[in-house]
C-alpha positions as CSV (number, residue, x, y, z in Angstrom):
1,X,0.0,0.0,0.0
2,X,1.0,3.5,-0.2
3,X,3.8,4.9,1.8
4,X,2.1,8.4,2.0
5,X,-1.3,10.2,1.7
6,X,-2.3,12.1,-1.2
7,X,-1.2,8.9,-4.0
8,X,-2.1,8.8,-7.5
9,X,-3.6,5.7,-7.9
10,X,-1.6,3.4,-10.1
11,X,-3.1,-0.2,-12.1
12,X,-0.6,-2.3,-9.2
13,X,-2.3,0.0,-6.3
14,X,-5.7,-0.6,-7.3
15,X,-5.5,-4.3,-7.3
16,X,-3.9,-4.0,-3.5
17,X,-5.9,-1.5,-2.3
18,X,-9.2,-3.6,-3.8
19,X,-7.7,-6.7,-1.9
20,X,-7.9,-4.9,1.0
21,X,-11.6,-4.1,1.2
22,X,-14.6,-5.8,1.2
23,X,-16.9,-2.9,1.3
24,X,-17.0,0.1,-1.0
25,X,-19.0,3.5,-0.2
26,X,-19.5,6.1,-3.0
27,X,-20.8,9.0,-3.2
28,X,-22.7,9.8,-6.1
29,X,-23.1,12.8,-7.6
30,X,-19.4,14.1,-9.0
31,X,-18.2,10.2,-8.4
32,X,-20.9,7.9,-9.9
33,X,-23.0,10.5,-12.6
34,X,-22.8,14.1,-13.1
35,X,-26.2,15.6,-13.2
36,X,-28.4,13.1,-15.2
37,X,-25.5,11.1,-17.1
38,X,-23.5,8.7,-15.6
39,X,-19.7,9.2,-15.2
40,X,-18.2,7.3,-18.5
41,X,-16.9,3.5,-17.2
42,X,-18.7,4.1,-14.0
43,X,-21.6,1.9,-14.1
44,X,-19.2,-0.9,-15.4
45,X,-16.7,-0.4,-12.2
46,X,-20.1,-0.8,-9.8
47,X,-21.3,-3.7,-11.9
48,X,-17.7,-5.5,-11.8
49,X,-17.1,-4.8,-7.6
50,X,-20.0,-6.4,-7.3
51,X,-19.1,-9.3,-9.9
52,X,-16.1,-9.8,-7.8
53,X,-17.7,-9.9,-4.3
54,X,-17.6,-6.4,-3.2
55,X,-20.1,-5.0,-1.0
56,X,-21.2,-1.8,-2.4
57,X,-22.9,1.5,-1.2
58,X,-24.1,5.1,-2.3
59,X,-24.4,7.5,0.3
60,X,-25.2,10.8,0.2
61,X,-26.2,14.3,1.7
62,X,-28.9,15.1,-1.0
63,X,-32.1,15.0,1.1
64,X,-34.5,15.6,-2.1
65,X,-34.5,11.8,-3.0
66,X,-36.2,8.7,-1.7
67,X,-33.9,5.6,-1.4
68,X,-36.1,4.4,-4.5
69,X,-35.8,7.2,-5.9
70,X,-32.2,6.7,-5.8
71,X,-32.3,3.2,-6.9
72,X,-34.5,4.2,-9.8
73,X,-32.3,6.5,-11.0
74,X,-29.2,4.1,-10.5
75,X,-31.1,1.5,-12.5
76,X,-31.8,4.5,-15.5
77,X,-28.1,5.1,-15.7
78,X,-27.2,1.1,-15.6
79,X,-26.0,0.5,-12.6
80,X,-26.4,-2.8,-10.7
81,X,-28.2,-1.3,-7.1
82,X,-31.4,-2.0,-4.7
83,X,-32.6,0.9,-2.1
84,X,-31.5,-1.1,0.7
85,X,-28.0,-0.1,-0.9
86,X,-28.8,3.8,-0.8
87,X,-28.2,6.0,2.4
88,X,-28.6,9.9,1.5
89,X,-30.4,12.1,4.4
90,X,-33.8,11.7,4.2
91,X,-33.5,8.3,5.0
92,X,-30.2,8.7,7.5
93,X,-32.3,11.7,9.6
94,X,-35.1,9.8,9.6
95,X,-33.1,6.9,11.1
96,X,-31.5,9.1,13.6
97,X,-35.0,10.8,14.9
98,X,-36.2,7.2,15.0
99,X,-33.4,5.4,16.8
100,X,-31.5,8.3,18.3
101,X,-33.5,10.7,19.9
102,X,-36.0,7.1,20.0
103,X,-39.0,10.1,18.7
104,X,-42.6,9.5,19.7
105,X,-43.9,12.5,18.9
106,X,-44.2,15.1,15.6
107,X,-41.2,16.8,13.4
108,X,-41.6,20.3,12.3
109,X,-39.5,19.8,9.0
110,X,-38.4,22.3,6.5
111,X,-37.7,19.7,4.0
112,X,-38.7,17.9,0.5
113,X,-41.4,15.7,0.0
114,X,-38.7,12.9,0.0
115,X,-37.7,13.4,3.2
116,X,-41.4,13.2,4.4
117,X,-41.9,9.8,2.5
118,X,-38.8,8.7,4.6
119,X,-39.9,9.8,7.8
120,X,-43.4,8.7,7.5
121,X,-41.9,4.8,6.5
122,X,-40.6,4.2,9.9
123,X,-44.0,6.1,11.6
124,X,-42.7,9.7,12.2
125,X,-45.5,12.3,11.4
126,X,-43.9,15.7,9.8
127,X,-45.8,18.7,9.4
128,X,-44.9,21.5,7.8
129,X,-43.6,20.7,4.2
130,X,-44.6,22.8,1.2
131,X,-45.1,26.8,1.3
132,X,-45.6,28.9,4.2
133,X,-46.7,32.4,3.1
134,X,-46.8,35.3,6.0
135,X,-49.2,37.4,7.2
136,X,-49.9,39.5,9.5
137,X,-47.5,41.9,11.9
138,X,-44.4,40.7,13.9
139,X,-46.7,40.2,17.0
140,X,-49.0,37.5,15.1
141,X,-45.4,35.9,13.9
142,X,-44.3,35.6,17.6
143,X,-47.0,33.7,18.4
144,X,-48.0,32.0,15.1
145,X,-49.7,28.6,16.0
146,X,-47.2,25.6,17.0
147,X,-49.0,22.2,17.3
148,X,-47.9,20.7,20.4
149,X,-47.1,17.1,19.6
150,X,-43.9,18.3,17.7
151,X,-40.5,17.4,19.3
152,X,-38.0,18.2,16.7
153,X,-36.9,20.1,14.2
154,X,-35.6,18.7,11.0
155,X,-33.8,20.5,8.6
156,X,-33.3,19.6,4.7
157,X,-33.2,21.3,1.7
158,X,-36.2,23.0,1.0
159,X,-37.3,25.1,-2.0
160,X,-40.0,26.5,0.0
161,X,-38.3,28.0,2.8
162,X,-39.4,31.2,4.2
163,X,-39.1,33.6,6.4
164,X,-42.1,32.4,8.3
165,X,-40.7,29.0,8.2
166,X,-37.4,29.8,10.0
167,X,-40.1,32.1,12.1
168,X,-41.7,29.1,13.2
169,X,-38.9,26.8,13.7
170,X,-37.8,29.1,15.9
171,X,-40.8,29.2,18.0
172,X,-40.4,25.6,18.1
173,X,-36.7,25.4,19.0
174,X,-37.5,28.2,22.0
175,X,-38.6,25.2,24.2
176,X,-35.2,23.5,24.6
177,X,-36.5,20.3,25.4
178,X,-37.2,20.3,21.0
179,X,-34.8,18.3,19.7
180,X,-32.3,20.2,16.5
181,X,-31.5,18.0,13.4
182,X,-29.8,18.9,9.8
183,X,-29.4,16.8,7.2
184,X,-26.1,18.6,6.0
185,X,-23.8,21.9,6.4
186,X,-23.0,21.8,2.4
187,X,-23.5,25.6,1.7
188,X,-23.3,25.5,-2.2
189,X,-25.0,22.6,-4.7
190,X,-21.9,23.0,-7.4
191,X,-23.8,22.6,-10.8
192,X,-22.5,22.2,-14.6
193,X,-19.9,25.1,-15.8
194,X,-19.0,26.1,-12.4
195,X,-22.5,27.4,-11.4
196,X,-23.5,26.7,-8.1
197,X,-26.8,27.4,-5.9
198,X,-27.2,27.8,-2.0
199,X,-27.3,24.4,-0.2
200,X,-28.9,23.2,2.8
201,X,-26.4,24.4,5.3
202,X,-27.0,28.1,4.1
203,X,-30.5,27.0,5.8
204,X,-29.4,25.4,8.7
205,X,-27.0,27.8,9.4
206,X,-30.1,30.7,9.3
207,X,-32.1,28.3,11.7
208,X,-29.7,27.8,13.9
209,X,-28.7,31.7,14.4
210,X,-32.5,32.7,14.7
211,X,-32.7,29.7,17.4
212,X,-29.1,30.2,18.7
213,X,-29.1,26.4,19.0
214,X,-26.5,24.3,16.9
215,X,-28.3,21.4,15.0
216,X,-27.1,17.4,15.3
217,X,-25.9,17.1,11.4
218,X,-26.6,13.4,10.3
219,X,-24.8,13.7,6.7
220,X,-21.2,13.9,6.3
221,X,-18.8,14.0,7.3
222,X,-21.0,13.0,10.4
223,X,-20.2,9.3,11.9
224,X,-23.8,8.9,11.9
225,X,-23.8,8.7,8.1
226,X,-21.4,5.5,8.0
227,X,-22.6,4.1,11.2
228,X,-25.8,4.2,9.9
229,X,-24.4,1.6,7.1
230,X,-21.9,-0.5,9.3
231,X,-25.1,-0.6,12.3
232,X,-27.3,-2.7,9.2
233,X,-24.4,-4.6,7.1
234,X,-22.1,-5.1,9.8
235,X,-19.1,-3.2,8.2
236,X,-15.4,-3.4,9.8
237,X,-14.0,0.0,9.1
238,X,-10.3,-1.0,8.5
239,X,-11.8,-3.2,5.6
240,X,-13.9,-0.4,3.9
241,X,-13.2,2.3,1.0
242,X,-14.7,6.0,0.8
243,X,-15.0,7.1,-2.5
244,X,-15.8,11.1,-2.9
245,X,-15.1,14.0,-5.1
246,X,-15.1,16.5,-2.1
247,X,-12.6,16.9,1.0
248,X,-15.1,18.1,3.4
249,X,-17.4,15.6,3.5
250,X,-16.8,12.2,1.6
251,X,-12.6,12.4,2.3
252,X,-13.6,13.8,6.0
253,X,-16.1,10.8,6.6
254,X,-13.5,8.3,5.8
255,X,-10.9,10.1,7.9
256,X,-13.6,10.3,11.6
257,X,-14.8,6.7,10.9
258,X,-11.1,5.2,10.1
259,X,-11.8,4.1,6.4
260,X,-9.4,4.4,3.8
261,X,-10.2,6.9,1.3
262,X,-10.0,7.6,-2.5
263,X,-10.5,11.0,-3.8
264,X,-12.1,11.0,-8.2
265,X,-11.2,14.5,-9.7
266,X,-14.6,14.2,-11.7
267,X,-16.3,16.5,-9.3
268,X,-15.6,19.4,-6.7
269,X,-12.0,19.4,-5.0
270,X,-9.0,19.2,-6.6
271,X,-5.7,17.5,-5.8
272,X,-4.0,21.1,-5.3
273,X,-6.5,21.4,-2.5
274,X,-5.6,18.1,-1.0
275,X,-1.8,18.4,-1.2
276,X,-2.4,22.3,0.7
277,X,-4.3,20.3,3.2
278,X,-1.1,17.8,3.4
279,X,1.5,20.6,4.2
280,X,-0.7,22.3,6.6
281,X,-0.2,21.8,9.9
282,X,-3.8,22.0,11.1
283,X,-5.3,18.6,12.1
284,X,-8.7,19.8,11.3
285,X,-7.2,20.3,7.5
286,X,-5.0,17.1,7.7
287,X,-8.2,14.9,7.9
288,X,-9.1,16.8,4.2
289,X,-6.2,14.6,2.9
290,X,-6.9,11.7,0.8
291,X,-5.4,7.8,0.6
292,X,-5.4,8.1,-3.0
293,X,-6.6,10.2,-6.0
294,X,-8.1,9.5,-9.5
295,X,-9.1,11.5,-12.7
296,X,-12.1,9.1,-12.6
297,X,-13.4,5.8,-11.0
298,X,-13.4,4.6,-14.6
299,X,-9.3,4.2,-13.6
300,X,-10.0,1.6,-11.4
301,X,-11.7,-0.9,-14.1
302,X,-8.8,-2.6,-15.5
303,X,-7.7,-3.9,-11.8
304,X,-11.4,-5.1,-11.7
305,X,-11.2,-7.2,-14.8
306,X,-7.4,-8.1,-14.4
């Protein structure tokens, strides 16, 4: 195996480094499919881990899908997948509410209809999804009507949100015994020729300076996200492989949960960043470092069919 971090990936590397593992963990938009087309050779490199034993999973912080949603789409773009395979946030947070903070009551979400499918599949009621228009003065929005069966807040992305939505999650979150979850702190949603639109954690962060409250984040680089998978698969983490276009999260998931870690250029970070995050000095920073690097997972096919 490599001697240091940061490695290009070489044909001789990717056959050690694929006898090392049993389980591998992508992340999928940037790694797997950019937008609506899959990354060239990727579907074959999911289809031939699988082929040769490997467990394989897609896990992600975009909280607008279902699980079979996901595995819909997979199947579309000709990869070999089943929703138990899928973990993004809808079904991650839901998980947590449920098993976590062991819910009984209602969540207040700001959230997509997704992640209320999710949450209503293990019996969590959510209120609140869709458009909240305001009216009246600031008075009326102090005391806007809360229904008193909700215990937590829950936020995802969410088209819809509002000012009176952060009004009211607010007015929930005042009573401290309301529990505080986000799906994710990913600020921008990078999009095709370097366009990019505000992400979830531009909301969470708003909610959590009106409630002056910090959330419990369920999507990475959170634990949660992989313990989530090794809790229902029974992973060992020294025999497991992160695969993820971006430092902060997919490289920072395998560095808290002790995975090894490959970083595909086919997305957001580059290997620049990674090697300035190797010469720093800051720990924080040094867990932004990779295992290995590729141009694209497409590099790892010929160890696969060797």
């Amino acid at each position: 195996m490599a001697a240091s971090k940061c490695t290009r990936l070489s044909s001789a590397l990717s056959r050690q480094l694929l006898d090392s593992v049993d389980s591998v963990l992508f992340d999928c938009d940037g790694v797997i499919w950019r937008g609506d087309q899959a990354v060239p050779g990727a579907p074959e490199v999911i289809n031939s881990l699988k082929k040769n034993g490997k467990r394989v999973f897609f896990v992600t912080n975009n909280s607008t899908k279902t699980r079979k949603m996901y595995a819909d789409k997979l199947a579309k773009l000709g990869f070999n997948a089943t929703a138990d395979e899928v973990f993004g946030t809808a079904y991650c947070s839901a998980m947590y509410l449920k098993n976590v903070c062991k819910l009984d009551g209602k969540v207040y979400l700001i959230g997509s209809n997704a992640m209320r499918q999710e949450l209503e599949e293990v019996g969590i009621q959510p209120v609140g999804v869709g458009p909240d228009p305001i009216s009246g003065v600031q008075i009326d929005w102090a005391n806007v009507p809360l229904d008193k069966e909700v215990q937590a807040v829950l936020v995802g992305f969410d088209e819809h949100f509002s000012y009176m939505k952060l009004n009211r999650a607010l007015q929930y979150l005042c009573n401290l015994d309301c529990q505080f979850v986000g799906t994710n702190t990913d600020t921008r949603l990078p999009l095709e020729g370097g366009k990019a639109v505000p992400g979830t954690g531009c909301l969470l962060r708003a909610v959590e300076t009106a409630a002056q409250r910090q959330a419990q984040v369920v999507g990475k680089p959170s634990n949660f996200m992989f313990e989530c998978v090794a809790s229902q698969f029974d992973l060992d983490p020294q025999r497991c492989l992160m695969v993820g276009d971006r430092l902060d999260t997919d490289i920072m998931l395998g560095s808290n949960c002790g995975l090894k870690t490959l970083l595909t250029l086919t997305g957001v970070s580059t290997v620049a960043e990674a090697e300035a995050n190797q010469k720093s000095e800051c720990p924080h920073r040094q867990k932004m470092v990779p295992d290995y690097y590729v141009d694209s997972i497409a590099d790892i096919l010929p160890a696969l069919q060797a």
